[in-house]
C-alpha positions in Angstrom: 7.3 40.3 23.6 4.8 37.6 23.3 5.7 37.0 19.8 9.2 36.5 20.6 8.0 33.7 22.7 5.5 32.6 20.9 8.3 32.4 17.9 10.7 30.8 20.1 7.9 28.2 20.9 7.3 26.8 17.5 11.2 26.8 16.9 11.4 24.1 20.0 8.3 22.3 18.3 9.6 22.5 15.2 12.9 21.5 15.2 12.9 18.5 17.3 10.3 16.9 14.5 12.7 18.4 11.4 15.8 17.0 12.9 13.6 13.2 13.6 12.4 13.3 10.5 15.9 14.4 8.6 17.7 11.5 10.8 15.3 9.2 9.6 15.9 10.2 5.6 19.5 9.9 6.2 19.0 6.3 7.8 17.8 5.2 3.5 21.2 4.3 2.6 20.5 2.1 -0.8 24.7 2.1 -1.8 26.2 -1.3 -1.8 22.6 -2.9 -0.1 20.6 -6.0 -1.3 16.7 -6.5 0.0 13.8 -8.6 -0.7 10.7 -7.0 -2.2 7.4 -7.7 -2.2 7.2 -8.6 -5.8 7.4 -7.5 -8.9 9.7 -4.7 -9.2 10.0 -2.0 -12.5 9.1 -4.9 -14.7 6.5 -2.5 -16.2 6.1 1.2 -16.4 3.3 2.1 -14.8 4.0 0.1 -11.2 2.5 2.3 -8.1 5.6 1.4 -5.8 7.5 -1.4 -4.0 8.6 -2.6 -0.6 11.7 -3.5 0.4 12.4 -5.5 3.6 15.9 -6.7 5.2 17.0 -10.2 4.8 19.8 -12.5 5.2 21.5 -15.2 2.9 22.0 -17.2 5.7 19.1 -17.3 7.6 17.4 -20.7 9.2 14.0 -20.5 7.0 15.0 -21.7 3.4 12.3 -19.8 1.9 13.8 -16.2 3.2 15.6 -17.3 -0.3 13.6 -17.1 -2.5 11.2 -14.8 -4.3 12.4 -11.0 -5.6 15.8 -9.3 -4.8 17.3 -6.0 -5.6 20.8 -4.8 -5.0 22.0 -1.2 -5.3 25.7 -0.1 -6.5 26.6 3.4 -6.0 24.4 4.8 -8.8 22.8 1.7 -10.0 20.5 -1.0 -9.5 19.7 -4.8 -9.9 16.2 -6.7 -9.5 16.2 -10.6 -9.5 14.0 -13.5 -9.1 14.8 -16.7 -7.4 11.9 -19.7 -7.1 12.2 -22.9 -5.7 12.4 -25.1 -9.0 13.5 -24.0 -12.5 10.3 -24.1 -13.9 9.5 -20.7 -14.0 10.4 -17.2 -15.6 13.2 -15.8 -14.5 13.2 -11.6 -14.7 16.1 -9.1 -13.9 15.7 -5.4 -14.4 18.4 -3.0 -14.6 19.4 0.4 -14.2 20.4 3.6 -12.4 19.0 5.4 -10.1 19.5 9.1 -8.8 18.0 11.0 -5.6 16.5 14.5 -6.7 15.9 15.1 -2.7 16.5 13.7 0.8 13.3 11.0 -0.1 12.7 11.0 -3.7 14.7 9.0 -6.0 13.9 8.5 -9.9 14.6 5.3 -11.4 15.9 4.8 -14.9 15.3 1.7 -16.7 18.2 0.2 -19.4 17.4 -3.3 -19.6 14.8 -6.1 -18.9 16.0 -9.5 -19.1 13.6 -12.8 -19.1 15.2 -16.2 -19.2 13.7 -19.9 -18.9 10.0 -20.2 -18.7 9.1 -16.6 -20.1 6.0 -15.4 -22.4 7.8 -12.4 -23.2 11.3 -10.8 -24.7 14.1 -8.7 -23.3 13.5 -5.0 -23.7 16.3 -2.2 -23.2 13.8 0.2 -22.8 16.5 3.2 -21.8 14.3 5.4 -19.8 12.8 6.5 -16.3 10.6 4.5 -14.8 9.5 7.6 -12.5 10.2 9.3 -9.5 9.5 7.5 -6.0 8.9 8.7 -2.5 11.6 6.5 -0.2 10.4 6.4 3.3 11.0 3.6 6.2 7.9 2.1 8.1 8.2 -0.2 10.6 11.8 -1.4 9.1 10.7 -1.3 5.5 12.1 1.1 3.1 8.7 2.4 1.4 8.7 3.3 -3.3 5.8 5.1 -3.4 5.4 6.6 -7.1 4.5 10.1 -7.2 
């Protein structure tokens, strides 16, 4: 009898965190979403991981404008840069991306393109990039590379 209830115990303490933490996956909806990161993003192979954070075209501060963008389709993806004068290189990666499990998606790379101000060419370089752990702190979707 006491490891019935002992059973049922961890059950109550258990499922309360598994359903949290399964609500807070299913909040990650990348499909038909734009974000700013916090820089560069799958410009090179070997990058640890990224951040994305919310923002709005039409916000007050001008500067919310610019810097490093990336929109999601259904199964694909789109970086972009944006700088406050011309002068500068101008980088877009993109690709596809597919979820192997509630919060780890690998990214596959098909094209780099560089424009303007830019020491190096365009590269199609047709492969993954890695897988990522996707996780939300503090309103920020987390790519951690695993």
């Amino acid at each position: 009898m006491k490891n019935l209830i002992l059973l049922f115990g961890i059950n109550f303490l258990i499922c309360p965190w598994m359903l949290s933490l399964s609500q807070s996956i299913s909040i990650i909806d990348l499909q038909n979403s734009s974000w700013k990161i916090d820089g560069k993003c799958l410009e090179t192979e070997n990058e640890d991981g990224f951040i994305l954070s919310s923002y709005s075209e039409s916000s007050v501060d001008i500067t919310d404008r610019w810097g490093y963008f990336i929109s999601f389709s259904e199964n694909t993806f789109q970086t972009s840069y944006r700088a406050r004068c011309g002068v500068d290189c101008f980088t877009s990666v993109s690709g596809t991306y597919r979820w192997i499990a509630s919060n780890k998606v690998e990214l596959f790379v098909s094209k780099i393109s560089r424009s303007k101000y830019c020491n190096g060419s365009n590269e199609n370089p047709n492969k993954s990039f890695g897988i990522y752990l996707v996780g939300i702190e503090n309103e920020k979707v987390i790519f951690q590379r695993i």
